[in-house]
TITI-69139 format. One record per residue: x, y, z of N, C-alpha, C in turn; residue in one letter. Coordinates in pm, whole numbers, plus 50000, padded with zeros to 5 digits. Layout:
<recs>
XYZXYZXYZA;...
</recs>
This chain:
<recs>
752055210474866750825216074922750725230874890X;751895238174892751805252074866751405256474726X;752175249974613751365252874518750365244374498X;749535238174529748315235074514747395239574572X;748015244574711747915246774828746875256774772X;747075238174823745635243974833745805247674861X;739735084874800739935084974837739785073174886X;736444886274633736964870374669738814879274724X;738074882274858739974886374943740974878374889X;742144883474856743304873474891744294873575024X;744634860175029745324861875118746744868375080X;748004870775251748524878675197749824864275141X;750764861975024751454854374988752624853675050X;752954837675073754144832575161754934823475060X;756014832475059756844821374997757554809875080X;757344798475025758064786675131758644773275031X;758864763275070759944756475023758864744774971X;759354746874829758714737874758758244724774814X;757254715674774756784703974812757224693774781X;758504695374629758664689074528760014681274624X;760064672174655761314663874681762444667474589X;763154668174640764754672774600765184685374570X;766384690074533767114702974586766854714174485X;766594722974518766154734274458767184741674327X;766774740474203767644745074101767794758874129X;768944762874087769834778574108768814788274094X;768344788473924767234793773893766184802673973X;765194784274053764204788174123764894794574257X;766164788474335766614796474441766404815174407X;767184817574337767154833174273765814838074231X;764834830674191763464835574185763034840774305X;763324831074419762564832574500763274840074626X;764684844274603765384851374694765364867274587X;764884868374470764414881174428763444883174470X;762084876274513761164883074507761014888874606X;761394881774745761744877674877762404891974885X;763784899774765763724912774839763034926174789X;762194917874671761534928474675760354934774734X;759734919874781758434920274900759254931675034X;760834929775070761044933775164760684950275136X;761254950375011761624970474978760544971374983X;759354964574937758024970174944757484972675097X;757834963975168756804964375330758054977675379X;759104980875327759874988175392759155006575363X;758315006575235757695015775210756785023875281X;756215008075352754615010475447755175008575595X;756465012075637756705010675742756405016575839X;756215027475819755315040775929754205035775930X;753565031975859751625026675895751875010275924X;752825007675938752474987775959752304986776089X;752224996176166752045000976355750574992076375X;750164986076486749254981276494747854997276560X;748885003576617747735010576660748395025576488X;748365020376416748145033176304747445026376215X;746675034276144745605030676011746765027075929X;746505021975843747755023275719746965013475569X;747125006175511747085005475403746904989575347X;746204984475238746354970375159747254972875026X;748684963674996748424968874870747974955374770X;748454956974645748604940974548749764943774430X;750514933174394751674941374285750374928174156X;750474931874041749594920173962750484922773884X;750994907373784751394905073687751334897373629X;750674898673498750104888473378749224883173441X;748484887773472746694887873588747024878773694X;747964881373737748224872273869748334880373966X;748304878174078748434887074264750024880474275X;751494890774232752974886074270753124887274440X;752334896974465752504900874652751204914174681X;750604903974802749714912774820749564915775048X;749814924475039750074928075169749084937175272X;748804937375384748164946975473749004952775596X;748724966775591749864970375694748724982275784X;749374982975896748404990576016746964985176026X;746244990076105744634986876157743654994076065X;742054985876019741484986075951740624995276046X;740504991976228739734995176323740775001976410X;740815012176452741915014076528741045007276704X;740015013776733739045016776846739284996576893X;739234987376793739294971776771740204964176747X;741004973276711742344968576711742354956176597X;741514961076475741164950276346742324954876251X;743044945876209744264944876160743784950675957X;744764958075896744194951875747745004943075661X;743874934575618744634925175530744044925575405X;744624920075301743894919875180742524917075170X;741974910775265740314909475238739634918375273X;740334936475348739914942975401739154948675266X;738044952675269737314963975205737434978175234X;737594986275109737974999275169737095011475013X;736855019075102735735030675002737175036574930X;736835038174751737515037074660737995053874644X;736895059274667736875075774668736885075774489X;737585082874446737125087274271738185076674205X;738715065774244738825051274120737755047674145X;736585052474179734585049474169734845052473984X;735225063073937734835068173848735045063873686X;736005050773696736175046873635735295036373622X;734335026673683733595019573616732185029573622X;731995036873624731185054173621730995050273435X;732285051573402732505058173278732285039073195X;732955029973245732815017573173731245013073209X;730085018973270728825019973230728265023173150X;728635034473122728355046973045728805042472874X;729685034072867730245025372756729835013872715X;729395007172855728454993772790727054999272720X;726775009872769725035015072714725615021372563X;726545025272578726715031472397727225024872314X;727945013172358727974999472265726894991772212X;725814995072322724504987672325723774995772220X;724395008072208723575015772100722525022872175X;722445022672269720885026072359721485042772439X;722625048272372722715063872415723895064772334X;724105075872284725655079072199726465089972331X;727945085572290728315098872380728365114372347X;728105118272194727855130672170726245135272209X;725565125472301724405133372291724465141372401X;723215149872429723375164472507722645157272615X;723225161072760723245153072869721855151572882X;721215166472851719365169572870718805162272810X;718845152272725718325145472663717795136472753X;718685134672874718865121173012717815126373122X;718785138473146718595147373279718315164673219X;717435161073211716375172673148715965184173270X;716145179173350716805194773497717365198673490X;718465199873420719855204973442719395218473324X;719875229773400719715238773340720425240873191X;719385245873114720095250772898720925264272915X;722225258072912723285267672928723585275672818X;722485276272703722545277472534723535271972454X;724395257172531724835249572434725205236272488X;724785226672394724755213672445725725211572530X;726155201772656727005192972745726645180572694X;727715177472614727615158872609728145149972683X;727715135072666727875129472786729335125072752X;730065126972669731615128372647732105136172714X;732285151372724732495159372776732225158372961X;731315151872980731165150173096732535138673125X;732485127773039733685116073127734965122273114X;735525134373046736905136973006736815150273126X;735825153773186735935167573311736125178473192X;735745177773061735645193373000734045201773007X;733485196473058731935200873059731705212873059X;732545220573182732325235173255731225235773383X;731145219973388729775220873490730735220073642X;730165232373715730945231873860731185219173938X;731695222274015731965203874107731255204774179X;730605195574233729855194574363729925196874513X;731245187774530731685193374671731905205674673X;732645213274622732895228174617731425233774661X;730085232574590729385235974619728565232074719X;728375224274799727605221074867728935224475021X;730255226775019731055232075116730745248575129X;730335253275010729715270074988728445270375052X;727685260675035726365263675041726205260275208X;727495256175313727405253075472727385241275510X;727565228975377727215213275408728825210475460X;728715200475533730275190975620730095181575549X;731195175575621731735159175553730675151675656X;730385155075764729475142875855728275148675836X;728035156375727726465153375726726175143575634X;725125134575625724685129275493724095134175342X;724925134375274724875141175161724605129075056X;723095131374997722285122674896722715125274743X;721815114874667722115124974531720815131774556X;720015134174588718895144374607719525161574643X;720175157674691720955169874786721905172574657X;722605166674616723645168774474722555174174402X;721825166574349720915170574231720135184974232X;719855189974341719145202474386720205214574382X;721755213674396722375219974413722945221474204X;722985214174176723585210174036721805221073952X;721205218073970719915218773893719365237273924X;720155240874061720045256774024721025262373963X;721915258673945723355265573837722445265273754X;723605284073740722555291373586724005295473523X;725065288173526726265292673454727435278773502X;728405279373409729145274473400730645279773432X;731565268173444733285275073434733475282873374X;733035277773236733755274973104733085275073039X;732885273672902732295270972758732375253172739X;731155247672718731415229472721732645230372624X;734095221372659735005217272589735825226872526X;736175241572643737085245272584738115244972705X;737955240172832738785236372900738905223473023X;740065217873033739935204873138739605210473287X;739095209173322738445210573540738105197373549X;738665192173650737845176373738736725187473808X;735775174773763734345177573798733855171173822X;733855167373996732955153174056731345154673980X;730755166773950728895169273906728985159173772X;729855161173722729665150673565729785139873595X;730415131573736729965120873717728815114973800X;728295124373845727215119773932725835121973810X;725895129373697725065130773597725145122673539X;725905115773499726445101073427725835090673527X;725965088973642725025079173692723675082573672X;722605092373633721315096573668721465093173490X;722285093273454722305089373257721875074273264X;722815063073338722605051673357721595046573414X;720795054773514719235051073549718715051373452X;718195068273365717325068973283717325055373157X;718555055273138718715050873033718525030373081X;719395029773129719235011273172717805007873257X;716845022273347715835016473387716575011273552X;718025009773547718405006173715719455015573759X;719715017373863720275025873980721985023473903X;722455027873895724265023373885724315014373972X;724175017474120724795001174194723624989574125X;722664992874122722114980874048722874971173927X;722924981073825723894982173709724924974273677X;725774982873817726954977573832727124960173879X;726464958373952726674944774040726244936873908X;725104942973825724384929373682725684929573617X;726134936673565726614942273412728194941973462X;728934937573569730234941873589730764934973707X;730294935473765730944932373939730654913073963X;729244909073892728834898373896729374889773808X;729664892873679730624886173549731954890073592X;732344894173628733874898173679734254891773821X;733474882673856733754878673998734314883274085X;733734902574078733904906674212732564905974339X;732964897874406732254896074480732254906174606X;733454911374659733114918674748733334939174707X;732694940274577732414952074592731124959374511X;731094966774577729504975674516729624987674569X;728614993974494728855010074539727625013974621X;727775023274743727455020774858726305034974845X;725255030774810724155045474822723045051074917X;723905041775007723155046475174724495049675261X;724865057875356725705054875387726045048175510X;724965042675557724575034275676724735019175631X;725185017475540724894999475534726034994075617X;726014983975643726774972775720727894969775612X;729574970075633730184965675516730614957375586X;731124944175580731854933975646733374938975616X;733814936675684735554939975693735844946575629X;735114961175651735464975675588736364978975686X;737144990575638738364995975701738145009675705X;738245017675837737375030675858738595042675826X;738705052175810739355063675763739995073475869X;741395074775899741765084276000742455093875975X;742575104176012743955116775942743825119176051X;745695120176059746495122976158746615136776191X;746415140176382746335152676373747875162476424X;747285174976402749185184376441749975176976541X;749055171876660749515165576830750235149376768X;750145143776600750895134376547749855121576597X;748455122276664747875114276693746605108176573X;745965100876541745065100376460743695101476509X;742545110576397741465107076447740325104076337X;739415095176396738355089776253737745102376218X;737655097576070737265107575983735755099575912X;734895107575965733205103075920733235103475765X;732685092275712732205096175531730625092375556X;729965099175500728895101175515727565104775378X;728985100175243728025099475161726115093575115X;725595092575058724895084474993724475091474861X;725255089874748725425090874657726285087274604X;726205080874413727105072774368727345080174239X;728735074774199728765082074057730405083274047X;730595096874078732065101974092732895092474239X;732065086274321733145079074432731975068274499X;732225060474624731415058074684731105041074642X;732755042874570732455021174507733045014774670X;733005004674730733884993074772734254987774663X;735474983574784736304972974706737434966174765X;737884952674703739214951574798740164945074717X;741594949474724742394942774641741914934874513X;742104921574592741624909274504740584909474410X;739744918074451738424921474360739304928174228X;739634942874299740244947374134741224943274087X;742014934674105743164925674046742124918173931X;740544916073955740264906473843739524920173767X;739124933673797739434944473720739924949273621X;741224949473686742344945873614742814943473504X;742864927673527743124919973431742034919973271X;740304924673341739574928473228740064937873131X;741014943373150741734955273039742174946372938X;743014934773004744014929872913742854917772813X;741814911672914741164904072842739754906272759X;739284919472795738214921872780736934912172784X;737234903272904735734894572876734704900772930X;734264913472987733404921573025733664935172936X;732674936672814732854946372756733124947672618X;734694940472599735514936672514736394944072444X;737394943772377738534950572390738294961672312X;737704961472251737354974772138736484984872264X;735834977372330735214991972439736254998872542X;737384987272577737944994772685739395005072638X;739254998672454740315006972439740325021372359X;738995023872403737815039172346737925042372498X;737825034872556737845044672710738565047872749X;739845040672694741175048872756741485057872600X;741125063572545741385075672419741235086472497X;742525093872550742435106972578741195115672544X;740725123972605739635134572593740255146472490X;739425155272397739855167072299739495177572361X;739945192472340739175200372385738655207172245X;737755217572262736935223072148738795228272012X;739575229372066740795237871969741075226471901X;741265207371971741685200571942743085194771997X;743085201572094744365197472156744135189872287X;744655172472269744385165172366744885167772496X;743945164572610744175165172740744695148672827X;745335146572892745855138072971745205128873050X;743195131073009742585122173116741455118773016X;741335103273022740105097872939738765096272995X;738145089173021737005080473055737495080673237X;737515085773338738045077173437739305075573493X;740435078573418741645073973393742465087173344X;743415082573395744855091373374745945086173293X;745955094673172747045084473061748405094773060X;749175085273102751005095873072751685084873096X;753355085773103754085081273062754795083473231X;755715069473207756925071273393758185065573273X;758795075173350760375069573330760345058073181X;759895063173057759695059172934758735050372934X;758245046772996756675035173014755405040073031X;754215036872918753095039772930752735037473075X;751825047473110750935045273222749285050273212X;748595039273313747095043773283746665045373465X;745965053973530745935049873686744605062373715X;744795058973818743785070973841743475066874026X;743755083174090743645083174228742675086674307X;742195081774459740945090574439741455091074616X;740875103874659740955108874845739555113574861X;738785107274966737405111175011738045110375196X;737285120375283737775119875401738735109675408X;739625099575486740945099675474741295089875416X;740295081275330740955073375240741815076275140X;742585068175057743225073474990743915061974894X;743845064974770743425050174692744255056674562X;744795043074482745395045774354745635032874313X;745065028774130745415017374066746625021373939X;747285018573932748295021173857748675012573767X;748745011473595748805001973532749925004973443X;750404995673410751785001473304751244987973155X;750564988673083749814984473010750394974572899X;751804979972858752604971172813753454959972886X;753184960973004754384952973059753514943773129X;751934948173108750904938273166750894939673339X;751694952673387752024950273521750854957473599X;750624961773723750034973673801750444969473930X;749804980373993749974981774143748624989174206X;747684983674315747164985974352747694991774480X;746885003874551747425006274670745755011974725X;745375010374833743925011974883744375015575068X;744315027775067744835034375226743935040375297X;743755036875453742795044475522743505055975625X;744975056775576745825065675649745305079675593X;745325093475617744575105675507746085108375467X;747435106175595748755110075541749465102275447X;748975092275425749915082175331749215086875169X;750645086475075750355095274934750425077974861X;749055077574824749305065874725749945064074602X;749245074874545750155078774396751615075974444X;752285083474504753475086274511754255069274547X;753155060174627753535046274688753635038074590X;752705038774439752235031674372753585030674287X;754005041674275755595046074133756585040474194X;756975042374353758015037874402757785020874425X;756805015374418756364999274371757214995674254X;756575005174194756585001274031758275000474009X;758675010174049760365010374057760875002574103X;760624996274207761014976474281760584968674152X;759874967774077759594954774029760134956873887X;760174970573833759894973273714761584983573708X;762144977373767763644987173786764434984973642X;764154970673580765224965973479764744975573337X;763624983473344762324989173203762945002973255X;762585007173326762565021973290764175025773314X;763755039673263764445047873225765115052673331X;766325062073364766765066173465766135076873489X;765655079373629764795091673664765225102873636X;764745117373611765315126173627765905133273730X;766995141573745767195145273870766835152473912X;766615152974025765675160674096766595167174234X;766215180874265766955187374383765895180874533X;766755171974588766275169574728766575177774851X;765575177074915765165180675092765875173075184X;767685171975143768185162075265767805168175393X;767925159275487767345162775614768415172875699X;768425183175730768805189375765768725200475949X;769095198076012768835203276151768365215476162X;767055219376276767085232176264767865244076322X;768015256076275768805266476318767945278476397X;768375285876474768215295276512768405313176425X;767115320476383767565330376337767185342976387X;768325355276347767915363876436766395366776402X;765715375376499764895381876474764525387476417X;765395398476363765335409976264765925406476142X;766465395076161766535392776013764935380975947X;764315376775985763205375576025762445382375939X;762285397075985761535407975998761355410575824X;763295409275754763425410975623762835403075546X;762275391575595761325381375522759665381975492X;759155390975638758115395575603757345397475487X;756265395275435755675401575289754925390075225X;754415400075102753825393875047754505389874912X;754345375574870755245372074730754025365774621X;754695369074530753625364374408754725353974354X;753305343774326753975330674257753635328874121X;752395337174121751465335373954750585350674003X;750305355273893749525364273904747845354573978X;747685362474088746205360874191746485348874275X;747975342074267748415335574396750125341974454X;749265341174588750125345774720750575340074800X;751955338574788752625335874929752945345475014X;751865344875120752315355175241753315350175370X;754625359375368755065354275499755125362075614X;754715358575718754255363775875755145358475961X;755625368276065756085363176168755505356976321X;755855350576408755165345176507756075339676624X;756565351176663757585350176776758505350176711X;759335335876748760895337476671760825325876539X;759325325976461759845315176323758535323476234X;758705318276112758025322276020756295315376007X;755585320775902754435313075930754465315775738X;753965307875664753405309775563751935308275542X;751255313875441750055313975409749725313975255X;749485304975148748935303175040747985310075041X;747195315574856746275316674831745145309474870X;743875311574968743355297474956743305286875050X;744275289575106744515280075263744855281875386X;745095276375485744995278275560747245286075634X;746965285975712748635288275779749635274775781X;750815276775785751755271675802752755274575874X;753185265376007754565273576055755655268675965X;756925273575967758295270875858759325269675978X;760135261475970761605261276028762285262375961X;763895272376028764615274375965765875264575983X;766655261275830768045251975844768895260475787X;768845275675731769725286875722769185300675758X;769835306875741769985319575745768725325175673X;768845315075530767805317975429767275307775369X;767005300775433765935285175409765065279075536X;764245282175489762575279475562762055268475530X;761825260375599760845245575538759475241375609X;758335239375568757425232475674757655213175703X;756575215175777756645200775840755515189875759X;754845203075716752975193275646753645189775525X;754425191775445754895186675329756175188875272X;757175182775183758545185775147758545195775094X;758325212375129758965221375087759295226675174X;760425239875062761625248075121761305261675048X;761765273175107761655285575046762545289575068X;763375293174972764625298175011764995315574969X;764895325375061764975338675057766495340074976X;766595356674917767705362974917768465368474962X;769805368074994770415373975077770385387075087X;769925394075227769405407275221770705414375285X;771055427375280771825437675343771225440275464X;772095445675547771595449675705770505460575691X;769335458975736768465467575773767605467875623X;767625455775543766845457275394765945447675424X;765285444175292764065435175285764465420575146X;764235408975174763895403275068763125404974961X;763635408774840762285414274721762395399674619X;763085384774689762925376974595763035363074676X;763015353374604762595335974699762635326874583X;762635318074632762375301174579761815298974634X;760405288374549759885274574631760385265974591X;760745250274655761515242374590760515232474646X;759835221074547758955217674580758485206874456X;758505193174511757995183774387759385183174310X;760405186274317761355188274206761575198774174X;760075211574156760545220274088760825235874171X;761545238074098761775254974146761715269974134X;760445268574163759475284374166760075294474211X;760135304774082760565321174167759235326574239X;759555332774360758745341674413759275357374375X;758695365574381759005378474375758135387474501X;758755394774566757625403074617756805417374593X;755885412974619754775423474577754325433974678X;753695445574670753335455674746751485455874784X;751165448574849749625448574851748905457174881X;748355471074830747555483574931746215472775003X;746265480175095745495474175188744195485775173X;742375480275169741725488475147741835500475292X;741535511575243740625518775370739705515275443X;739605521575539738485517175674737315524675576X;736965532775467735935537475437735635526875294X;736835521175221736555513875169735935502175231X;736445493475338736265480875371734545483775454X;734415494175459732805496175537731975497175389X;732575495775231731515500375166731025487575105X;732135477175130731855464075117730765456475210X;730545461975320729475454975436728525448975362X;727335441475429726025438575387725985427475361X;724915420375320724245405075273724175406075169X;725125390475094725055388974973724125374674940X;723665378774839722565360674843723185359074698X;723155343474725723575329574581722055332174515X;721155328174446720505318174382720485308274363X;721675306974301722615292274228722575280274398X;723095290074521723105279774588722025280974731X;721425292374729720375296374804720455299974953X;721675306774943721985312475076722665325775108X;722765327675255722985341075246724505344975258X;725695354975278726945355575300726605366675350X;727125372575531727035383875524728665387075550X;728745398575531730135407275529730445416975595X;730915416675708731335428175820732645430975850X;733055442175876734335443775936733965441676070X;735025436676151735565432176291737155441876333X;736695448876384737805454876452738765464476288X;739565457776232740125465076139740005451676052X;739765439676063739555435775948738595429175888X;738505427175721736875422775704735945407475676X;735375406075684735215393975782733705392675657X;733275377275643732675367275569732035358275686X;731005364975668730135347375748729105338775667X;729535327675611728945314575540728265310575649X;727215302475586726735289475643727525279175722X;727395281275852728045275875973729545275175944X;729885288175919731315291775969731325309575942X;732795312975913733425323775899734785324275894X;735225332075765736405336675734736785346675788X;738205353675758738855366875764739195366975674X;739135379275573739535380475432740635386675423X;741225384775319742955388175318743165399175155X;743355409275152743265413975004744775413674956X;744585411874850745315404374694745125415874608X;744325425974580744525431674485743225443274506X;743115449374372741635459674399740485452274418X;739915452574552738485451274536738615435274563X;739805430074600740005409574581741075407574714X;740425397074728740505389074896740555376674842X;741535365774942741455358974996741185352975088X;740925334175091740635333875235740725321175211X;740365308575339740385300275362739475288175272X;739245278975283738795266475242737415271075283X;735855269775252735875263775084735865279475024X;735745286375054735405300974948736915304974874X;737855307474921739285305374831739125322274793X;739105324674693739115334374632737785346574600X;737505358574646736885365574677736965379074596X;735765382374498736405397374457734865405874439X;734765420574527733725428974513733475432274367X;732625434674310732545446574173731935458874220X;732235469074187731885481974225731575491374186X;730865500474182730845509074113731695523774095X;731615533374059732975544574026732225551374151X;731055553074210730565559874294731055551374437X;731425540474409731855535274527731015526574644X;729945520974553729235509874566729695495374522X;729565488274641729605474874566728505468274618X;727975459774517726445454574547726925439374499X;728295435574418727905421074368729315414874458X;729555403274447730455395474494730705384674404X;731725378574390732135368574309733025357674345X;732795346574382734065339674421734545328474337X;735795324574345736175314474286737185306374343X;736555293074347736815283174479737645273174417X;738405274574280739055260874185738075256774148X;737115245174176736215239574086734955247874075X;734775257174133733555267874080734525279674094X;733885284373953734415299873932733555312573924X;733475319173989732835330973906731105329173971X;731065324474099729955320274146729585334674199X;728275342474144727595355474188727065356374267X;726965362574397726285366474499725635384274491X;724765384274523724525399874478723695405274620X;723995417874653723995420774774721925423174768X;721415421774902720235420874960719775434575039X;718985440575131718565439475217717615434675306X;718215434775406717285424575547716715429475670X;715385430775666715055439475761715705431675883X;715645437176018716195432876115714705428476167X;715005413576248714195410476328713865419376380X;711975421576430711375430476493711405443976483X;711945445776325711415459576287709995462476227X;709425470776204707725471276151707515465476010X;708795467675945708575459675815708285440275810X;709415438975901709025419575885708035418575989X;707125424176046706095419276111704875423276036X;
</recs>
């Protein structure tokens, strides 16, 4: 979290004793007392969510287009106490985006759109950035076109409001700039695939869910999924979304889309098991289309990127892999295919804490143990008790550390334990298991300080994290003046997103008010702040006289978004009347 730091049922399978009169050959005994433990290692995975009162998860293991074990663990309903089982339906979050892109492929097989053409050709709103966006560039995320959520979290929108493509499209259609240059760099960009569906209207004459259900879902005998562009419809044995809160309790998490494209498919197991298997058979499509959709994306230099059409292409423990994950409020979803071995693993979760990706590999490692390779080693987080540290040695931990130039690990104290703070996010408390090792609770990392002299400071750290192990160094942050931080004041207005930001100091520090909220800004450098979720990154431009009139932020999927300062008469002065 820190460095990122900063969605036709089957039943579930019983093995039982043949029908066949007489005694079971060695063989089939061992077939069926292997599979028997590997079903076990698997339910032993989902053991924290198989709770009746916890959300938790469906998965499916498929091999050679068959369902080997397909399971439901925790409640679909917590409030109902509705169990999930494989027939549960559950919102896909961005594995939406992959039959996004196998739309987008049946129409250019059809000949009826190429993917080098320029998106405007479709969607002729979208602002002339003075150089084409093709609808290639859109399925590989090199476009440069901002993401959506990012923007519509800038512009004051929540997760429980209802958010249309009308509402997308209005926000997408005032951008007067980009990331990037089309195709000189990879960003996931939910806006390209919601343009790619408004490609598939213009172009097929029907809606994507229309589309989808003719051209895919109906020849593929998925019967129980479609993509959902109201977000009020009735789903039959849908499974609702919870993330667990600090108090370790869960609470529902509203989705409230209605818009399709980048997320927003149903689906359930059994459905994409016959998905699936369309890779290997291509009877929807056919094999020459699906094996253009999985061709890695180029960028303008020529040097391939790691994500095709939809899909995520790399390699596990010497074995091709193709998968792709998606998290919308607390679902949390991943199909995972290992392409040569004909195998995958579906995993479809309404827990927000359960990591599918991460569920899907350790599957794959039960079934697929005799193929791969031996893992690499990796430095683990054995579990370790916490300790008591002094205070003042504490104190030597204080500061600010650089991990990359314009990200910060800040550490703060808070009574007697540490608190960390990322670029970008929110706080963290840390416990200590040494002298000089700090760990949080929200995810497996550790920071491990240098041993300091009596009455000195740490000027160095580890993050140890994912495997890997990040130097920190610490840095000296000047903090602006009270005459600086007053020259920053005032109202800044978007265009791009049509609202206002005003900027005040509070007491000694300076302060951001968005559309139904407010930050505290944290400075990083000259004239550059940090801050919380969605604005992230914050920097004045100024002048040598010591004006600043523009603002700039950059949130990860929008960069470089301009705000430029206003004035506003005050209610009931002689001017606004």
């Amino acid at each position: 979290m820190l460095t990122r730091i900063l969605t036709v049922g089957f039943a579930a399978l019983c093995l039982s004793t043949p029908t066949v009169v007489g005694a079971q050959s060695d063989s089939s005994s061992s077939a069926i007392s292997s599979n028997g433990l590997r079903e076990r290692a698997v339910d032993q995975l989902f053991a924290r969510w198989a709770e009746p009162n916890s959300p938790g998860a469906v998965i499916a293991v498929l091999q050679d287009g068959k369902i080997m074990y397909s399971q439901g663990y925790g409640a679909a309903n917590l409030e109902h106490g509705v169990p999930n089982t494989p027939a549960t339906v559950f919102h896909l979050a961005s594995v939406s985006k992959q039959f996004t892109a196998f739309a987008i492929y049946q129409l250019a097989y059809e000949g009826k759109l190429s993917l080098d053409d320029d998106v405007r050709k479709y969607v002729p709103r979208l602002h002339d950035f003075g150089t084409p966006i093709t609808i290639r560039q859109l399925l590989h995320h090199t476009s440069g076109v901002r993401d959506q959520w990012n923007l519509l979290a800038l512009a004051g929108w929540r997760l429980d409001d209802e958010i249309t493509e009308d509402d997308v499209a209005h926000l997408l259609f005032q951008q007067t700039d980009l990331n990037f240059a089309p195709g000189d760099q990879f960003l996931y960009s939910n806006s390209g695939y919601t343009l790619l569906a408004m490609v598939v209207k213009q172009v097929s004459g029907k809606t994507l869910p229309g589309f989808a259900k003719e051209r895919i879902f109906d020849p593929l005998g998925m019967s129980h999924t479609h993509f959902q562009d109201k977000y009020g419809r009735v789903v039959k044995d849908r499974a609702y979304s919870y993330a667990r809160q600090p108090d370790g309790r869960y609470q529902y998490i509203a989705l409230t889309y209605s818009t399709v494209g980048p997320s927003s498919l149903f689906s359930t197991v059994g459905d994409l098991a016959h998905w699936d298997e369309n890779f290997y058979t291509g009877e929807v499509g056919g094999l020459a289309l699906l094996a253009e959709m999985q061709q890695k994306g180029k960028l303008n230099n020529g040097k391939d990127i790691n994500y095709a059409s939809g899909l995520s292409i790399g390699r596990y423990r010497g074995l091709r892999t193709v998968e792709h994950a998606g998290g919308d409020a607390a679902y949390r979803t991943n199909i995972l295919r290992f392409p040569d071995q004909h195998f995958s693993v579906v995993v479809l979760a309404n827990a927000g804490d359960l990591n599918p990706t991460a569920l899907s590999f350790r599957i794959a490692d039960i079934y697929l143990k005799e193929l791969l390779k031996p893992a690499p080693e990796k430095p683990s987080l054995e579990d370790k008790p916490e300790v008591t540290v002094d205070p003042k040695l504490l104190d030597a931990y204080v500061g600010d550390y650089e991990l990359r130039p314009g990200f910060i690990i800040s550490i703060s104290k808070d009574n007697d334990h540490l608190v960390t703070r990322a670029t970008g996010q929110p706080s963290f408390p840390m416990y200590a298991v040494s002298d000089t090792a700090f760990r949080l609770r929200v995810v497996p990392a550790e920071v491990v300080f240098d041993a300091v002299a009596q009455g000195g400071t740490a000027q160095n750290a580890v993050l140890h994290q994912n495997g890997a192990n990040l130097p920190l160094k610490r840095i000296t942050i000047t903090k602006p003046a009270a005459d600086r931080l007053k020259a920053y004041e005032g109202h800044y207005y978007s265009a791009e997103l049509g609202v206002i930001y005003d900027v005040f100091v509070q007491k000694t520090v300076l302060m951001v008010h968005y559309p139904r909220g407010a930050l505290d800004l944290r400075a990083v450098g000259a004239d550059a702040f940090t801050t919380g979720f969605p604005i992230g990154n914050l920097k004045f431009a100024c002048t040598d006289d010591g004006k600043c009139n523009t603002l700039l932020i950059d949130a990860g999927r929008v960069k470089q978004l301009r705000f430029d300062k206003i004035s506003l008469d005050p209610i009931g002065s002689k001017s606004s009347q």
